[in-house]
RODOPA-897312 format. One record per residue (C-alpha): residue number from 1; x, y negated, z negated. Coordinates in nm, 2 decimals, decimal comma. Layout:
# RODOPA-897312
> n:px:py:pz
> NUM:X:Y:Z
...
//
This chain:
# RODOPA-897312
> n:px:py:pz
> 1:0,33:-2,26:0,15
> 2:0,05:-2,11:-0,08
> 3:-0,32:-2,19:0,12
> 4:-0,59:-2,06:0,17
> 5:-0,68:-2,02:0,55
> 6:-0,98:-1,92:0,73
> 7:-0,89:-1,65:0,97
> 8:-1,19:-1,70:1,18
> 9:-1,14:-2,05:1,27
> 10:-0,78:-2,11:1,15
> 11:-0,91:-2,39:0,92
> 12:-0,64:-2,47:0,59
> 13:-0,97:-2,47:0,29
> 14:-0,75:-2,49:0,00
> 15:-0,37:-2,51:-0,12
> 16:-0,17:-2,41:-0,44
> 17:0,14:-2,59:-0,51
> 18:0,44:-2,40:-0,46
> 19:0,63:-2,33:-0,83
> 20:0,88:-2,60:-0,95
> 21:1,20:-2,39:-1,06
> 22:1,12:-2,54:-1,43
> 23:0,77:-2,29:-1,41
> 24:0,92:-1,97:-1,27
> 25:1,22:-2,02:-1,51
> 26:0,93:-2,02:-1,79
> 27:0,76:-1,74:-1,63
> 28:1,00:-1,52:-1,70
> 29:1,08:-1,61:-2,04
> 30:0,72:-1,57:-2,11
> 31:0,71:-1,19:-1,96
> 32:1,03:-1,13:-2,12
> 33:0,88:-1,26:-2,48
> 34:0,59:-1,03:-2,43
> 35:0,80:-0,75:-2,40
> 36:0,79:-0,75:-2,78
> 37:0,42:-0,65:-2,73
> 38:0,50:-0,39:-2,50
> 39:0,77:-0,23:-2,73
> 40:0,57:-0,27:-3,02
> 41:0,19:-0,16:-2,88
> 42:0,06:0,20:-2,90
> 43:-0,04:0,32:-2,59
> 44:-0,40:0,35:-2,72
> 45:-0,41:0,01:-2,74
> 46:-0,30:-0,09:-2,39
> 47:-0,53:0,19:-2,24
> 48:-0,77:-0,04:-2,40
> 49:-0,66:-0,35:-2,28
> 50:-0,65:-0,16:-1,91
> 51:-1,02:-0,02:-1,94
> 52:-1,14:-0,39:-2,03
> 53:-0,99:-0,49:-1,71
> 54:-1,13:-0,27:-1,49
> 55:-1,49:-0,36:-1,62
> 56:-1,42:-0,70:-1,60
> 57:-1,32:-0,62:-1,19
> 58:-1,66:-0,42:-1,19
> 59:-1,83:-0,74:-1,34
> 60:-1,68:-0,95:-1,13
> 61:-1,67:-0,73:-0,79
> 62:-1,86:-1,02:-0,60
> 63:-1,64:-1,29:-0,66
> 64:-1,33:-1,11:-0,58
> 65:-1,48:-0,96:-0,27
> 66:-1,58:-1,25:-0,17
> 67:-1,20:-1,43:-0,23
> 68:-1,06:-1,13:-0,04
> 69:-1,32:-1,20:0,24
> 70:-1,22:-1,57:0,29
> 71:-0,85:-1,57:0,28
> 72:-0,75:-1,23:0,50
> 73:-1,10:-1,17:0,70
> 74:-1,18:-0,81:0,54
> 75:-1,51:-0,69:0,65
> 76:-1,71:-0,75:0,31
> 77:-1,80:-0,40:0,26
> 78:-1,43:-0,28:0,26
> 79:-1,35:-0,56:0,05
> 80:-1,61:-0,41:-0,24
> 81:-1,48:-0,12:-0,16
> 82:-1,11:-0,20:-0,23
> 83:-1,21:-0,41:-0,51
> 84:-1,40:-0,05:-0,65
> 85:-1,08:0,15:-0,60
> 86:-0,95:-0,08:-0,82
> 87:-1,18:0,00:-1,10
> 88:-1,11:0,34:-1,05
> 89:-0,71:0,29:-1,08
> 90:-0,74:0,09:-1,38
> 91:-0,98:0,35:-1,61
> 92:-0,70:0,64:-1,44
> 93:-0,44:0,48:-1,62
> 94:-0,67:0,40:-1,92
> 95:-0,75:0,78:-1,95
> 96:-0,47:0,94:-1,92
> 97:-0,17:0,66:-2,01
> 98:-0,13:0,87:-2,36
> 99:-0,11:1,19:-2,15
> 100:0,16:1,11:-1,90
> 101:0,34:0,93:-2,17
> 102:0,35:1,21:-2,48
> 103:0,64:1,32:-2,60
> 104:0,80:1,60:-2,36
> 105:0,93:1,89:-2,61
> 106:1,22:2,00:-2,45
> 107:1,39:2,36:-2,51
> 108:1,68:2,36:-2,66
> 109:1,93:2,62:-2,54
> 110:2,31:2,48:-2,60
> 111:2,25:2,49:-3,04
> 112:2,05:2,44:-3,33
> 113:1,81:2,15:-3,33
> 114:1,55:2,00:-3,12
> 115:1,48:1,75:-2,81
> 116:1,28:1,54:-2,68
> 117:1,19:1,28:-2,41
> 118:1,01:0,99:-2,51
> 119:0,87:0,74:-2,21
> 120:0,89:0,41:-2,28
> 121:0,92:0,05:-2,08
> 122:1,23:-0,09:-1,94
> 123:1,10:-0,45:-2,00
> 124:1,02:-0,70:-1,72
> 125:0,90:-0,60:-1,37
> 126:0,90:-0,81:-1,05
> 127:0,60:-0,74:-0,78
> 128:0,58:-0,89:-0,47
> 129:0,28:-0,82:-0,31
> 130:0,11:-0,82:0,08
> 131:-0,20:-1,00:0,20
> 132:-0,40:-0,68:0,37
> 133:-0,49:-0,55:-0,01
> 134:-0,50:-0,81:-0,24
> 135:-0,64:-0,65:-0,54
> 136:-0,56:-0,31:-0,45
> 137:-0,19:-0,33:-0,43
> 138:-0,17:-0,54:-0,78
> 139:-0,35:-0,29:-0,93
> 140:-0,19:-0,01:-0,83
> 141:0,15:-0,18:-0,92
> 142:0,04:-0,30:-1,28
> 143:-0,19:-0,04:-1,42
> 144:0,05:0,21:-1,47
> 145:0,33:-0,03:-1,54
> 146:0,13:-0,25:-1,80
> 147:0,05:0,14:-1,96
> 148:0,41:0,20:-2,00
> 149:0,41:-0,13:-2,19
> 150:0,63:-0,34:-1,91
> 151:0,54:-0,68:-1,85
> 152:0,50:-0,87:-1,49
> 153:0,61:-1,11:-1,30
> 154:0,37:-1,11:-0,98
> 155:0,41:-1,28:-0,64
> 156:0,13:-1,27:-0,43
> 157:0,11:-1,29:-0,07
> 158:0,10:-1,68:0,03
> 159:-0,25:-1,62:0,21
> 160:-0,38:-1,54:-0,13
> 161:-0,35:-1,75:-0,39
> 162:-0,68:-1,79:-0,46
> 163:-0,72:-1,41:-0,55
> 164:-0,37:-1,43:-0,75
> 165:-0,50:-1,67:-0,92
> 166:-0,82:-1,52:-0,99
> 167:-0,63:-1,16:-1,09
> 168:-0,47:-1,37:-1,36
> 169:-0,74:-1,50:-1,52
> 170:-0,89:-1,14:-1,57
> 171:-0,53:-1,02:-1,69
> 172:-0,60:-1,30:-1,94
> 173:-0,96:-1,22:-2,01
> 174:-0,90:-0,85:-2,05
> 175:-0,68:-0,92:-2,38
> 176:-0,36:-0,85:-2,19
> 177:-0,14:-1,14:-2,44
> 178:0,07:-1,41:-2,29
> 179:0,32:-1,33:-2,06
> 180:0,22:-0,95:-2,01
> 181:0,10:-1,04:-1,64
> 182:0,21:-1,38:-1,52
> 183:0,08:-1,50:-1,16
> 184:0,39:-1,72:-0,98
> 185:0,37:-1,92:-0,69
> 186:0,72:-1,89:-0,58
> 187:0,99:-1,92:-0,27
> 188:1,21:-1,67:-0,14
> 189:1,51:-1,82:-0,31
> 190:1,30:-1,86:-0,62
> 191:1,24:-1,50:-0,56
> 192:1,60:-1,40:-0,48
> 193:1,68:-1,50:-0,78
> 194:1,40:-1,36:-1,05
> 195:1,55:-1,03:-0,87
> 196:1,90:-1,16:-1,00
> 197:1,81:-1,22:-1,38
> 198:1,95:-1,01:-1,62
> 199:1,64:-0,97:-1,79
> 200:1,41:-0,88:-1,49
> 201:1,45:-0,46:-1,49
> 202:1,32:-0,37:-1,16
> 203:1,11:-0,49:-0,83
> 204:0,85:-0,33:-0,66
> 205:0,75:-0,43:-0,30
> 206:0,47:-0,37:-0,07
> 207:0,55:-0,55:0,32
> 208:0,72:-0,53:0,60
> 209:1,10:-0,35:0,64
> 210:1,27:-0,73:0,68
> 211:1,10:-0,84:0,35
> 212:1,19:-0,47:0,18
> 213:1,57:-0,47:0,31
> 214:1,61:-0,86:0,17
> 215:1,46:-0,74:-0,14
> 216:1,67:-0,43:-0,20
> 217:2,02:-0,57:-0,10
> 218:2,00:-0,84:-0,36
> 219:1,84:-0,57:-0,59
> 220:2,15:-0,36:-0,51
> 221:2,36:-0,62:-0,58
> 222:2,24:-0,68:-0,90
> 223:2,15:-0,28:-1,02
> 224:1,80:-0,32:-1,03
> 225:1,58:-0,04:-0,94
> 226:1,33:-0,12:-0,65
> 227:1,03:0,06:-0,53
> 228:0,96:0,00:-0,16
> 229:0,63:0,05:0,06
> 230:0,73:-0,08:0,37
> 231:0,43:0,03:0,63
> 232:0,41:0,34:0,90
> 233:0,31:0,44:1,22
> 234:0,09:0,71:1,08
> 235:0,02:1,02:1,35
> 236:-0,32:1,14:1,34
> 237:-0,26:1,51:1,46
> 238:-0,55:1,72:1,68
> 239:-0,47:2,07:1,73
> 240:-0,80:2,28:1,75
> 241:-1,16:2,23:1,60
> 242:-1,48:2,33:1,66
> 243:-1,61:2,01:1,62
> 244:-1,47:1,74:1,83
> 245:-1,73:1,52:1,75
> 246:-1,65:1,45:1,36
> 247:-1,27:1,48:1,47
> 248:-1,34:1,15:1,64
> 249:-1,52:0,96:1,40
> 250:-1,27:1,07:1,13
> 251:-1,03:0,94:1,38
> 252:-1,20:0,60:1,42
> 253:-1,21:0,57:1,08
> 254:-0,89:0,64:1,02
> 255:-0,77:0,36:1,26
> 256:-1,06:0,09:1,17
> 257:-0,97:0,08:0,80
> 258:-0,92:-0,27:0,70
> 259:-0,96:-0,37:1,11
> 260:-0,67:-0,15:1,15
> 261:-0,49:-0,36:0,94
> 262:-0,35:-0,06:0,65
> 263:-0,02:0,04:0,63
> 264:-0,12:0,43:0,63
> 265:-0,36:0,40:0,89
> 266:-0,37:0,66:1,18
> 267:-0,18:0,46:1,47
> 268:-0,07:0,72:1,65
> 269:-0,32:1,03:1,82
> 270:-0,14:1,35:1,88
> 271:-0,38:1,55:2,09
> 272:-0,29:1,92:2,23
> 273:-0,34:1,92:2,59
> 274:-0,69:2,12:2,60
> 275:-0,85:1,90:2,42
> 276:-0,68:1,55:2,51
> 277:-0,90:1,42:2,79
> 278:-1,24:1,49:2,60
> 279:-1,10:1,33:2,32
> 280:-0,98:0,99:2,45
> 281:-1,28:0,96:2,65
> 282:-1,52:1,03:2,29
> 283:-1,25:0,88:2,08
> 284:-1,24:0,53:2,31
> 285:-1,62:0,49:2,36
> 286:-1,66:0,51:1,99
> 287:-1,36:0,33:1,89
> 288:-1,49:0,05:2,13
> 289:-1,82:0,07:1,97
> 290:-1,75:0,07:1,60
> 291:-1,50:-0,22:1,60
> 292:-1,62:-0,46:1,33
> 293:-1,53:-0,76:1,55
> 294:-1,40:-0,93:1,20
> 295:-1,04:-1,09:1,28
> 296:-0,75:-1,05:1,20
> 297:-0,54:-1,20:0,89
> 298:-0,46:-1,46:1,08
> 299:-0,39:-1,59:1,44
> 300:-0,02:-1,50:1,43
> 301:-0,08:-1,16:1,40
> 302:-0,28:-1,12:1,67
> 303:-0,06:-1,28:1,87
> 304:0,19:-1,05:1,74
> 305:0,00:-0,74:1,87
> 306:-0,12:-0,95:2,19
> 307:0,27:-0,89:2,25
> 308:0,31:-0,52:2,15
> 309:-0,01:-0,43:2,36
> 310:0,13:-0,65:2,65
> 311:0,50:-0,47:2,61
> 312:0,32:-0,14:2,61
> 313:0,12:-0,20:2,91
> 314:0,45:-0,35:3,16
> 315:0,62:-0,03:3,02
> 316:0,33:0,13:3,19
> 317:0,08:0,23:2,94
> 318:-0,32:0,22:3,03
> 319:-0,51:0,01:2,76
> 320:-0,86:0,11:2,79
> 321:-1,06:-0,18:2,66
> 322:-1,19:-0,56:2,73
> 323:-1,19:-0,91:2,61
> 324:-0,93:-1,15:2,56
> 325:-0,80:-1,24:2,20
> 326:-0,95:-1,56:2,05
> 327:-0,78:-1,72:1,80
> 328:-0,78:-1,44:1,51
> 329:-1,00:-1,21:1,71
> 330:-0,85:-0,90:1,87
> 331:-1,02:-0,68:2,10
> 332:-1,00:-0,28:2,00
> 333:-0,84:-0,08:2,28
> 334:-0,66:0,25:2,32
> 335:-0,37:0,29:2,48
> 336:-0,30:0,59:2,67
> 337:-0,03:0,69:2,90
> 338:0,25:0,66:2,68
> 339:0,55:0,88:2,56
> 340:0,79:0,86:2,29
> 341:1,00:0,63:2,48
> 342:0,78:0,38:2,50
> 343:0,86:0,11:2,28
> 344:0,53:0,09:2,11
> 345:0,56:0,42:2,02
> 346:0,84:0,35:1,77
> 347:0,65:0,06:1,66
> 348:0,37:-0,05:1,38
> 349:0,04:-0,16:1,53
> 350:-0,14:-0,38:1,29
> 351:-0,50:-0,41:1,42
> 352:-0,73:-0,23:1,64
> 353:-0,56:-0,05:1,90
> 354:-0,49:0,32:1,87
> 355:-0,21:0,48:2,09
> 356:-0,31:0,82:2,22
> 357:-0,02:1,10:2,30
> 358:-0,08:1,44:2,48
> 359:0,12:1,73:2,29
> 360:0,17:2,08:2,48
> 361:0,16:2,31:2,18
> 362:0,20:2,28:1,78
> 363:0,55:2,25:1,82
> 364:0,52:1,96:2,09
> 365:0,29:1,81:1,85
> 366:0,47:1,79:1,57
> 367:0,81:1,64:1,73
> 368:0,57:1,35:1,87
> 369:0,44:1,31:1,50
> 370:0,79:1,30:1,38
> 371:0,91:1,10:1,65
> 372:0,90:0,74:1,47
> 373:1,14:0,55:1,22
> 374:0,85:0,57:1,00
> 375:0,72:0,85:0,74
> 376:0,45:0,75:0,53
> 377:0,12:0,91:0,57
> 378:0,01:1,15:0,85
> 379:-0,31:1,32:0,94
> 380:-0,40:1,72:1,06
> 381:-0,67:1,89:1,19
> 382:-0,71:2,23:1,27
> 383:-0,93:2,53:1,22
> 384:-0,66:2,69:1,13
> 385:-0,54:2,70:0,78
> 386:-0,24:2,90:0,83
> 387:-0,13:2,63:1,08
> 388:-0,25:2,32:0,84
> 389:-0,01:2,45:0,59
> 390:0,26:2,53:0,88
> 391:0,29:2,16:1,01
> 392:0,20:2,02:0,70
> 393:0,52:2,10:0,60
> 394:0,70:2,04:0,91
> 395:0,56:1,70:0,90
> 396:0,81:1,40:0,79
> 397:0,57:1,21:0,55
> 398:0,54:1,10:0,22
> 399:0,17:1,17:0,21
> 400:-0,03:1,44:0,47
> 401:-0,39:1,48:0,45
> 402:-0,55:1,80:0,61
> 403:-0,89:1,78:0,80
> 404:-1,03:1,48:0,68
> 405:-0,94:1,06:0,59
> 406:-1,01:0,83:0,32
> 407:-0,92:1,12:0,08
> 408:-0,67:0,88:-0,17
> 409:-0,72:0,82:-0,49
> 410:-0,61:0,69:-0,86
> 411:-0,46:1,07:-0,91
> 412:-0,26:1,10:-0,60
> 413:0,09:0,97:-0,54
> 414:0,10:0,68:-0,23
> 415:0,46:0,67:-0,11
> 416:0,68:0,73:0,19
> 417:1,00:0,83:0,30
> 418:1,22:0,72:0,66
> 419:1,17:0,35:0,70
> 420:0,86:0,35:0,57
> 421:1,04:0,33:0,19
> 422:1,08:0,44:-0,11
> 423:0,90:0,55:-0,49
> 424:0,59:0,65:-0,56
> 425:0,26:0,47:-0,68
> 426:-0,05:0,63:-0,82
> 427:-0,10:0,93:-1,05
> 428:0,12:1,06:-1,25
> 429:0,42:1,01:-1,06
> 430:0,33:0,62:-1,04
> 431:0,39:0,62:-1,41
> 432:0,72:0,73:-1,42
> 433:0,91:0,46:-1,18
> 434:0,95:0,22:-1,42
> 435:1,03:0,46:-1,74
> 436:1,29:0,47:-1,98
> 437:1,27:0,86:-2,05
> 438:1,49:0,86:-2,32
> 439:1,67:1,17:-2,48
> 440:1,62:1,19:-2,88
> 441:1,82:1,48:-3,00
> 442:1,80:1,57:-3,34
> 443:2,08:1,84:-3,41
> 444:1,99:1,88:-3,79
//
């Protein structure tokens, strides 16, 4: 279940046995032993442990890059990239853990005495994690959990057990004691039923909505708190500029990311009418042109969008592009003739096709945009900043950025809402999922 496959060729390089029940049985009792540390640590110390591990990602950039490289296909500059966001979340937590988790003075206004809240952990977390971000979406799942002072229990993607593995082993190096961050090869029903031990506090996923819904019924059943991210069909919103030129490469980039493999990539191009037809012809000869050519994860999921492309296009869509998928390989296109009926339109293209819609006006432009089961990032660009603000809030999204992409970061919440899920990650909001803020009130 857990190898190693080389999306260009399909190849199987290396496998991982899959856990015997005995070994994820003793993976939780170790993070649930280590929760003594977390208890019982200042948070000084495990900002400590957390700035150790971001240097040891800087130090060991290469190798990890290289991991990410070999099991999902990312171009190798995006993969030192994602590996240096990593460093960044990791010293965020490390600088400002004792901040977010001071005592909050509260005042008191029903008698004598005083309040406070006091953030501490809940004990042992569950993270299941996706294959399009290996070290990204660990980090941004631990380093503010680890702060708090919960351990982990951490399921990587099965594509990626040799970055799992090698995560671990800096957890290890970084000081982080046993148990604090343990690595499992596991099943589903291995999985299903971590989620159900009484000593496992909470779950946070990153995947698709099957995975997520799975996850969160047996959650539910069991009152555990689960934090979802679940993907989105992210609108990418054109309504004037002066500039149509940087419009569209911010638009290419903001559907190339990761070969248009990111869950809050721009999938979707809302374009007001007066500009539409200049913009899919700029936006598809440089879309065309600045594909990497690197392939996808893996062969099933270009055969996957192979089918959404080939749904869209007897539904009688116009896919401006050429060549034939190979293997892993998948040819960027644009798809334009579409409406909100189309079924594509309601759907979550993973790779490099962009869907173009016309709009009629702002209004027009945002029902398109809100037009989808999905809410989790969107994009807006206007010379206008009375009308940013205007549909920034009309805009169903967890996240919307304003005239310009690539603008996250360590200090900025990630999170959606619709189908898209659930919770927040990142800054100080990321911090606070997994906290027991308890009352301590001290009447005299």
């Amino acid at each position: 279940m857990y190898a190693v496959t080389d999306p260009a060729t399909g190849e199987i390089v290396e496998t991982y046995p899959t856990a015997t029940d005995a070994e994820i049985a003793a993976a939780v009792d170790a993070a649930h032993a280590a929760g003594a540390w977390g208890r019982s640590s200042s948070v000084a110390e495990r900002a400590a442990l957390l700035r150790r591990l971001g240097d040891l990602h800087a130090e060991h950039s290469a190798e990890l890059a290289a991991s990410i490289v070999r099991e999902m296909g990312k171009p190798l500059a995006e993969a030192e990239g994602e590996v240096g966001f990593c460093v960044d979340i990791y010293h965020y937590y490390a600088d400002h853990a004792e901040e977010f988790l001071a005592d909050e003075v509260l005042d008191v206004t029903s008698g004598p005495g005083t309040a406070v809240v006091r953030r501490g952990p809940v004990g042992v977390l569950l993270g299941i994690m996706p294959w399009n971000f290996p070290a990204y979406q660990v980090a941004r799942f631990a380093a503010p959990n680890l702060a708090v002072g919960n351990t982990i229990v951490l399921k990587h993607a099965p594509q990626c057990p040799a970055t799992a593995a090698l995560l671990e082993r800096l957890f290890a190096e970084a000081g982080f004691p046993a148990g604090a961050y343990v690595n499992v090869y596991a099943t589903n029903e291995q999985i299903a039923d971590v989620i159900a031990d009484p000593r496992v506090h909470g779950v946070s996923l990153t995947g698709s909505e099957r995975a997520g819904a799975a996850v969160a019924e047996i959650a539910g059943r069991h009152l555990k708190k689960v934090v979802l991210e679940l993907g989105g069909s992210d609108p990418f919103v054109v309504l004037s500029t002066d500039d149509l030129d940087t419009v569209v490469e911010a638009a290419v980039a903001a559907r190339l990311d990761n070969t248009g493999q990111a869950c809050n990539a721009a999938k979707r191009f809302v374009v007001v009418a007066d500009l539409y037809d200049a913009f899919v012809e700029k936006f598809t000869a440089r879309l065309l042109d600045s594909a990497t050519g690197a392939p996808l994860s893996s062969a099933a999921a270009a055969e996957t969008l192979a089918k959404q492309v080939g749904q869209a296009v007897a539904e009688g869509a116009t896919l401006h592009g050429s060549g034939e998928r190979q293997g892993a390989y998948f040819p960027a296109g644009v798809l334009t003739g579409l409406t909100t009926e189309h079924t594509a339109a309601r759907q979550e293209l993973f790779g490099p096709v962009a869907m173009v819609f016309p709009a009629t006006d702002e209004n027009d432009a945002v029902r398109i945009a809100n037009d989808t089961p999905y809410g989790l990032g969107s994009y807006v660009f206007t010379t206008d900043p009375e009308q940013a603000t205007r549909v920034a809030d009309r805009i169903e999204a967890g996240m919307v950025f304003v005239n310009g992409v690539g603008a996250e970061g360590a200090e900025l919440p990630f999170g959606g809402v619709k189908r898209s899920g659930f919770g927040r990650e990142l800054g100080r909001l990321g911090i606070e999922e997994f906290t027991n803020k308890k009352l301590i009130r001290t009447v005299a």
